[in-house]
OpenMM code with the backbone's topology and positions (N, CA, C; nanometers):
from openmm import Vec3, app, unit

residues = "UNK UNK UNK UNK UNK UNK UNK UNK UNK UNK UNK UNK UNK UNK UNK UNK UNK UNK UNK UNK UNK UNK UNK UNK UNK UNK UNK UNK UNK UNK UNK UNK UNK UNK UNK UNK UNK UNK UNK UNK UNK UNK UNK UNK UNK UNK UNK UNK UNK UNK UNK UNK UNK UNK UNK UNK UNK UNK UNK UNK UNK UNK UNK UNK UNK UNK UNK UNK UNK UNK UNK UNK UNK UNK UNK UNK UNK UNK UNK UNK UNK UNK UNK UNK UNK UNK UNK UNK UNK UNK UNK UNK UNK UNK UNK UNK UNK UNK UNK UNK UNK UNK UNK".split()
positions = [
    Vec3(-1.7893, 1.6943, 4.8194),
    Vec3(-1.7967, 1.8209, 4.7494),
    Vec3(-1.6615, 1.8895, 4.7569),
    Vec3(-1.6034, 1.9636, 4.6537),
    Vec3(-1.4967, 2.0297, 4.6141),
    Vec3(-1.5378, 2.1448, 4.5558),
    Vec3(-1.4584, 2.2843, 4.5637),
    Vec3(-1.4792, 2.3799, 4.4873),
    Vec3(-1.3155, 2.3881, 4.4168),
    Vec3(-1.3093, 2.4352, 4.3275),
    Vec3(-1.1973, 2.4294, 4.2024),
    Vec3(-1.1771, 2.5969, 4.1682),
    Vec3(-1.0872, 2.6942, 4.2048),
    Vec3(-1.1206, 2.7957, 4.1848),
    Vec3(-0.9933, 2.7932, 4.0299),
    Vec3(-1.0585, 2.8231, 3.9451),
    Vec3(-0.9396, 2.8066, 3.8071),
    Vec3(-0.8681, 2.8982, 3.8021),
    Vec3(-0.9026, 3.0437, 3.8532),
    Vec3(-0.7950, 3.1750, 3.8210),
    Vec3(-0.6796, 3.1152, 3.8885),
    Vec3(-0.6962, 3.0553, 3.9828),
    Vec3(-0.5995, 3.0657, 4.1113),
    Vec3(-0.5012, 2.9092, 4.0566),
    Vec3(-0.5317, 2.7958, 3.9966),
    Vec3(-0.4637, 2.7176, 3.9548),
    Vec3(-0.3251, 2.7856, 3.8794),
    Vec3(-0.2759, 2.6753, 3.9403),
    Vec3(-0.0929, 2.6874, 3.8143),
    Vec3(-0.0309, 2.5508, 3.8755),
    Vec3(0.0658, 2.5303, 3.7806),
    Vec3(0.1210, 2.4065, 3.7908),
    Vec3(0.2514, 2.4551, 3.7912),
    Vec3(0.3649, 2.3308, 3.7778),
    Vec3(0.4793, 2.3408, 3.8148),
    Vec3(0.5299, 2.3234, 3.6270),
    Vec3(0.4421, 2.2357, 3.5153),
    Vec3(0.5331, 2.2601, 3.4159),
    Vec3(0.3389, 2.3042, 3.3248),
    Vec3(0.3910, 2.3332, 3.1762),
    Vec3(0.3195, 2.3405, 3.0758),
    Vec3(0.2292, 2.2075, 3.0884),
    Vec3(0.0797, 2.2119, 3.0756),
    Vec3(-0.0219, 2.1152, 3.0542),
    Vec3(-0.0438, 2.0689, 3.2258),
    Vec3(0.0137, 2.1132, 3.3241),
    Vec3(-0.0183, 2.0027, 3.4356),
    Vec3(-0.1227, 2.0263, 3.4693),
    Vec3(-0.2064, 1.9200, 3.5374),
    Vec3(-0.3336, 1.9199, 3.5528),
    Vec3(-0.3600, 1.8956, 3.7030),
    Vec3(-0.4704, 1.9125, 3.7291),
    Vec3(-0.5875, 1.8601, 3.8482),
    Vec3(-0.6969, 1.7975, 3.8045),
    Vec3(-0.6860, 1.6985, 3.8051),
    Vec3(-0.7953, 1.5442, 3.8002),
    Vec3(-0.8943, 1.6402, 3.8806),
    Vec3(-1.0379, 1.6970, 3.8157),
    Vec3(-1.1675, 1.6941, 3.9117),
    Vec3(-1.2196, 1.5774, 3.8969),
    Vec3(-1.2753, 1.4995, 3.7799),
    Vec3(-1.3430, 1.3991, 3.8260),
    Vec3(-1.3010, 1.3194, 3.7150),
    Vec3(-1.3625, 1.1466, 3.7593),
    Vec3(-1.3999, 1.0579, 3.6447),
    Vec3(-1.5071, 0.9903, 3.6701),
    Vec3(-1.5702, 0.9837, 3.5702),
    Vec3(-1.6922, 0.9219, 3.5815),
    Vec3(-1.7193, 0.8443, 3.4416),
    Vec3(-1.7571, 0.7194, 3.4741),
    Vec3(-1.7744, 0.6394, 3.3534),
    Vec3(-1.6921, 0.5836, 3.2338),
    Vec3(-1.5572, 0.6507, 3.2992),
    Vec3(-1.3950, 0.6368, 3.1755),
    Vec3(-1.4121, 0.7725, 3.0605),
    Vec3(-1.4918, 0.8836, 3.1458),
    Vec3(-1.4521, 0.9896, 3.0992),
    Vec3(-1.3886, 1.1328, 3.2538),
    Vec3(-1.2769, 1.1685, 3.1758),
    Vec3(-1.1784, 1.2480, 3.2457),
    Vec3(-1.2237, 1.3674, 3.2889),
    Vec3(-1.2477, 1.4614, 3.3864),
    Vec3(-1.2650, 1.6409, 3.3603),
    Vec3(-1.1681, 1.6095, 3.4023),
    Vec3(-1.0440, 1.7565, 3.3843),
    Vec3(-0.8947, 1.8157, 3.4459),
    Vec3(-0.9287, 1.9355, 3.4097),
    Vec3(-0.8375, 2.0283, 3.5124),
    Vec3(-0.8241, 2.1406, 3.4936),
    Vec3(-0.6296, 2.1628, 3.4642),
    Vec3(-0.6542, 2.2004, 3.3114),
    Vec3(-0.4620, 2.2334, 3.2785),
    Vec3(-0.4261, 2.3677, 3.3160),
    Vec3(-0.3326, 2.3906, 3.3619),
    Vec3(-0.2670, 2.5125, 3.3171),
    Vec3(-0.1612, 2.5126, 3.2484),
    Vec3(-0.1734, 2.6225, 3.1492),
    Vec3(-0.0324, 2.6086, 3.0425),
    Vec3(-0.0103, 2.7812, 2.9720),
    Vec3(0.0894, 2.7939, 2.9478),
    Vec3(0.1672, 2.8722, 2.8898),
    Vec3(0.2685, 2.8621, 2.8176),
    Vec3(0.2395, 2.7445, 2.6869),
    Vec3(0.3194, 2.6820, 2.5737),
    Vec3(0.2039, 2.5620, 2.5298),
    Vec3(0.2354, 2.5938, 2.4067),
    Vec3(0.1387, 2.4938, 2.2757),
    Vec3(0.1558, 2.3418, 2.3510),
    Vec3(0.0838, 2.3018, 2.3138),
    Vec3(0.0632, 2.1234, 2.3064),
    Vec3(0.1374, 2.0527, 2.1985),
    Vec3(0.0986, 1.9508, 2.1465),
    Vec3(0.1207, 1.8927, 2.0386),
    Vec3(-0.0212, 1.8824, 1.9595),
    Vec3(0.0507, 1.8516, 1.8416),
    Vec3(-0.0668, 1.7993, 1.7140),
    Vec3(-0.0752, 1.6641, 1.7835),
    Vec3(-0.2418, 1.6861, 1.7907),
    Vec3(-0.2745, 1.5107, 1.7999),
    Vec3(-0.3922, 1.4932, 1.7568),
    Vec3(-0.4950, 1.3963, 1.7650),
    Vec3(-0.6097, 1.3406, 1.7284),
    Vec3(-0.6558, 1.2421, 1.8753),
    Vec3(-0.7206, 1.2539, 1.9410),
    Vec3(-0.7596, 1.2202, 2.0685),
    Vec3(-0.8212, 1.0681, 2.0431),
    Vec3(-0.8670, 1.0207, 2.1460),
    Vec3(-0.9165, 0.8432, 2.1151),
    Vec3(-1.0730, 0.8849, 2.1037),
    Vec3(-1.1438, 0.9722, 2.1369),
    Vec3(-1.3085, 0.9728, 2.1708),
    Vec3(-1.2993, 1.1564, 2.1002),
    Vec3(-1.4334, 1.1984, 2.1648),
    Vec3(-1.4400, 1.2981, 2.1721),
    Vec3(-1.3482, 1.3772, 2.2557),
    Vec3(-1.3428, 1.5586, 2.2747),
    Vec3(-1.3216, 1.6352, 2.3664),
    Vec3(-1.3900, 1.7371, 2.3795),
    Vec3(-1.3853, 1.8272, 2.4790),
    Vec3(-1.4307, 1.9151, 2.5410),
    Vec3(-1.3281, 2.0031, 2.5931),
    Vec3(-1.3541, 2.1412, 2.5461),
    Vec3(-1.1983, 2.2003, 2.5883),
    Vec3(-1.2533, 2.3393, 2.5920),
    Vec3(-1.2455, 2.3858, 2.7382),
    Vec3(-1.2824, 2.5309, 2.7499),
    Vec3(-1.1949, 2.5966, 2.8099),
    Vec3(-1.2429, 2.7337, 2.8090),
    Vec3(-1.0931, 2.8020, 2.8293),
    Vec3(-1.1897, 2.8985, 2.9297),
    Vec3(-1.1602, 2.8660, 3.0720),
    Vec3(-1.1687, 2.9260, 3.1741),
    Vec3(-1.0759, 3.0374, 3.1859),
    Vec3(-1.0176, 3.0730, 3.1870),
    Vec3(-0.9182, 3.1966, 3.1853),
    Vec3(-0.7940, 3.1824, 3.0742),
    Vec3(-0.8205, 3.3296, 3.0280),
    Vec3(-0.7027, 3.3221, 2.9115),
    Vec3(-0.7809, 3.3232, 2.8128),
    Vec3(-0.6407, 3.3152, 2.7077),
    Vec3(-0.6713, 3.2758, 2.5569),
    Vec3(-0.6173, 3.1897, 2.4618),
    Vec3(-0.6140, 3.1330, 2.3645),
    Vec3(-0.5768, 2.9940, 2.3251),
    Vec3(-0.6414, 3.0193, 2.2116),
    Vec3(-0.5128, 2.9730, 2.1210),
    Vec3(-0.5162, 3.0051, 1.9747),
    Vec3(-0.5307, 2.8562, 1.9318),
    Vec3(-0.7014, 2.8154, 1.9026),
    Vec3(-0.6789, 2.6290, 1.8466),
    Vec3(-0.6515, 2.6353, 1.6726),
    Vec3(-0.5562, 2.5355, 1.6478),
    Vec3(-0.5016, 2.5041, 1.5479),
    Vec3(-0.6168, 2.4072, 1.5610),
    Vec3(-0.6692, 2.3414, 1.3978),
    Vec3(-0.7069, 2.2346, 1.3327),
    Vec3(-0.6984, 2.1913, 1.2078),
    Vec3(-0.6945, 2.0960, 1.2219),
    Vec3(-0.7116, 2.0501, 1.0164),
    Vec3(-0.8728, 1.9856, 0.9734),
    Vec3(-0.9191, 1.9990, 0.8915),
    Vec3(-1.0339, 1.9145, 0.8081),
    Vec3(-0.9984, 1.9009, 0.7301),
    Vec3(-1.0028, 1.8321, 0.6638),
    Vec3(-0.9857, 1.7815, 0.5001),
    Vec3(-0.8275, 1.8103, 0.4698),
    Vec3(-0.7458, 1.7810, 0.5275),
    Vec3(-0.6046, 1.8583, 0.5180),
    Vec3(-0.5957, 2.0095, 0.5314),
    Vec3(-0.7168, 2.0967, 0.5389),
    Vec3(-0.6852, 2.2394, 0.5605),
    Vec3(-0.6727, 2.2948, 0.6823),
    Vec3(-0.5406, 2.3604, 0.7593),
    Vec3(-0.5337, 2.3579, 0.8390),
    Vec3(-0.6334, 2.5130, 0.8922),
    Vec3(-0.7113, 2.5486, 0.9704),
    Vec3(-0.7583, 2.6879, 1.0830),
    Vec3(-0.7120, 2.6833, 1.1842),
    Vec3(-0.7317, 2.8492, 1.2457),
    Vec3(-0.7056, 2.8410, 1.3602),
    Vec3(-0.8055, 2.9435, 1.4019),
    Vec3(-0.8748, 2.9449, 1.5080),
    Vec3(-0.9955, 2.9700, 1.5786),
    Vec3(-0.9253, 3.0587, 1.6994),
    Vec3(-0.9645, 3.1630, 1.7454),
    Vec3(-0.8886, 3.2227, 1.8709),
    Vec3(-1.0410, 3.1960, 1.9752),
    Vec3(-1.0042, 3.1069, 2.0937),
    Vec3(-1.0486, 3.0851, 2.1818),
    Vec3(-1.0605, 3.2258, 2.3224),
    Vec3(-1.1497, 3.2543, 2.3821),
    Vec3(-1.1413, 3.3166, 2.4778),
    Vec3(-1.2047, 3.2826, 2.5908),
    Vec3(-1.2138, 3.3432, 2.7173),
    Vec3(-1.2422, 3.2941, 2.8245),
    Vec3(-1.3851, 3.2675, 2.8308),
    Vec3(-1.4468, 3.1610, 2.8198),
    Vec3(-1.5748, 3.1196, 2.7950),
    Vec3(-1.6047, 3.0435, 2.6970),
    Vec3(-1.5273, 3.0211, 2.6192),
    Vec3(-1.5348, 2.9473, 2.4741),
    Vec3(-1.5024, 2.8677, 2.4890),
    Vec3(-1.5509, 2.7465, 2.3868),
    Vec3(-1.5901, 2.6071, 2.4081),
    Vec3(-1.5438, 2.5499, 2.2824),
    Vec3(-1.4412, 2.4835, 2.2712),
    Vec3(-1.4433, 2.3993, 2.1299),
    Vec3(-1.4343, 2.2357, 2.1281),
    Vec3(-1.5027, 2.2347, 2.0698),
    Vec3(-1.5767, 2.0459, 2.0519),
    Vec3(-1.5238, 2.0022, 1.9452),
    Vec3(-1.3841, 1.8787, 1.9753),
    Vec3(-1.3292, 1.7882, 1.9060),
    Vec3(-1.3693, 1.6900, 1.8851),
    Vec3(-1.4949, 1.6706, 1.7640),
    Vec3(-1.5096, 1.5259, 1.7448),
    Vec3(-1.3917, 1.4267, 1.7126),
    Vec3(-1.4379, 1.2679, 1.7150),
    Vec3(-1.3474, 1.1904, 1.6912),
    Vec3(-1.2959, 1.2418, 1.6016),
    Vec3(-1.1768, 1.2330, 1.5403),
    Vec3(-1.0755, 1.2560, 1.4232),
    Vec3(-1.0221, 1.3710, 1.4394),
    Vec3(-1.0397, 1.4610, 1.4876),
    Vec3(-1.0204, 1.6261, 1.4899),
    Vec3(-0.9006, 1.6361, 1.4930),
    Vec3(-0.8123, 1.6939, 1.4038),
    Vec3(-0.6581, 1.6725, 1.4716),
    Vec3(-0.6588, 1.8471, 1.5184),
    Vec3(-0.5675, 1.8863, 1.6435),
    Vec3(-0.5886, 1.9890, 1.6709),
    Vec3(-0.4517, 1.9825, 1.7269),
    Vec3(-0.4235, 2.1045, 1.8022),
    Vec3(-0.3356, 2.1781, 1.8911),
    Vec3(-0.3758, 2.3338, 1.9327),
    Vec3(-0.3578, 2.3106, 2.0505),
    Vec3(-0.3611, 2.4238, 2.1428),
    Vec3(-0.2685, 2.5035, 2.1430),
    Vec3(-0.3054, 2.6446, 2.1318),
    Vec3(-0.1686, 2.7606, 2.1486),
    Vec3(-0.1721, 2.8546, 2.2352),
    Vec3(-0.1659, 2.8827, 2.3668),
    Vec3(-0.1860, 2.9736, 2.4870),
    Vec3(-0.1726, 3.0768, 2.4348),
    Vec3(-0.2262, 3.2142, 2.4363),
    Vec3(-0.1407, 3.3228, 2.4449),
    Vec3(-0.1187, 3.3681, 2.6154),
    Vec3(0.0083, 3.3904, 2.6468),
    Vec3(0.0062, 3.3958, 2.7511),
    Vec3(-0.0312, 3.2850, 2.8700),
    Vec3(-0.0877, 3.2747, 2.9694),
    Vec3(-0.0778, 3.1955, 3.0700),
    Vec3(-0.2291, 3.1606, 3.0104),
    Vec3(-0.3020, 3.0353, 3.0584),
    Vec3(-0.4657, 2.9966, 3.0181),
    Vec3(-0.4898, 2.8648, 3.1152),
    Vec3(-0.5873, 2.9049, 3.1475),
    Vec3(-0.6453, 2.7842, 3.2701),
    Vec3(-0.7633, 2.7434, 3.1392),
    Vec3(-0.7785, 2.5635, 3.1422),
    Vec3(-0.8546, 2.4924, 3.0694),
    Vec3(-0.8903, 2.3673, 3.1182),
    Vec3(-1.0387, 2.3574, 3.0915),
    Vec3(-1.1245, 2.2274, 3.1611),
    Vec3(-1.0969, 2.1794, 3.0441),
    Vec3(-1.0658, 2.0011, 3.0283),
    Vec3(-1.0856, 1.9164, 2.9396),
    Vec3(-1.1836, 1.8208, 2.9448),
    Vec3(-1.2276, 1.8142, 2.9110),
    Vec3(-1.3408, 1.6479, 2.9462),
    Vec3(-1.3089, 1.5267, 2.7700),
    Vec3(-1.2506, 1.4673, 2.8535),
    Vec3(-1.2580, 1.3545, 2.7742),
    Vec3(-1.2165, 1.2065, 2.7608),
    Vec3(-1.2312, 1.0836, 2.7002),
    Vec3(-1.1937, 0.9550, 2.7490),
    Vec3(-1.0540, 0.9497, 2.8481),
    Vec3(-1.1001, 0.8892, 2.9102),
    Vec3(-0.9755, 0.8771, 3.0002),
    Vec3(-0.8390, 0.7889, 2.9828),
    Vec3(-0.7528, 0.8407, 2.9960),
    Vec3(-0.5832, 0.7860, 2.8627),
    Vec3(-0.5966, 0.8299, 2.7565),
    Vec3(-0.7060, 0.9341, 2.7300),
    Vec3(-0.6834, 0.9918, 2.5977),
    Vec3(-0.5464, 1.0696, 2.5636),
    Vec3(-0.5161, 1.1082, 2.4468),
    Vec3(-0.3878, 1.1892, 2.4689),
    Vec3(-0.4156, 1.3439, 2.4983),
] * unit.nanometer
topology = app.Topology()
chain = topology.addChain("A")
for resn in residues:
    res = topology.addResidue(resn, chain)
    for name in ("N", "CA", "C"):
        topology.addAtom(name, app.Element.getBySymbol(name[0]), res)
């Protein structure tokens, strides 16, 4: 047993993480970041909540790109294909769950 307190996480660069678990060749981490990600499209699904903070998600469907403002409690579900990017405002602690070596 582990407790994970997320306010209190920070890393040393943008995106670094803490591995909580794997199970089955799927990933949880906890990131902290304060700078965008990249555009990508993941290998499986994701799971991406935003434990503290806020996070501006970029996406495309059909070539049209949105952007969704995430807040602390909010949950956005990347099916396969989803191309997305993450945009912090400010500092944001985030659980990911998803295939493991995903990008």
């Amino acid at each position: 047993m582990k407790i994970y307190r997320a306010k209190e996480f920070t890393a040393e660069r943008a995106w670094g993480a803490q591995d909580i678990a794997s199970m089955n060749g799927i990933t949880t981490r906890l990131h902290w970041t304060d700078q965008p990600y990249k555009w990508h499209i993941n290998d499986g699904e994701e799971v991406f909540a935003v434990l503290d903070g806020k996070v501006d998600m970029h996406y495309r469907e059909q070539g049209k790109e949105s952007i969704i403002r995430l807040e602390t409690g909010d949950i956005f579900y990347a099916s396969v294909g989803t191309e997305h990017v993450a945009h912090p405002i400010g500092e944001a602690r985030i659980l990911v769950v998803e295939t493991a070596g995903s990008v």
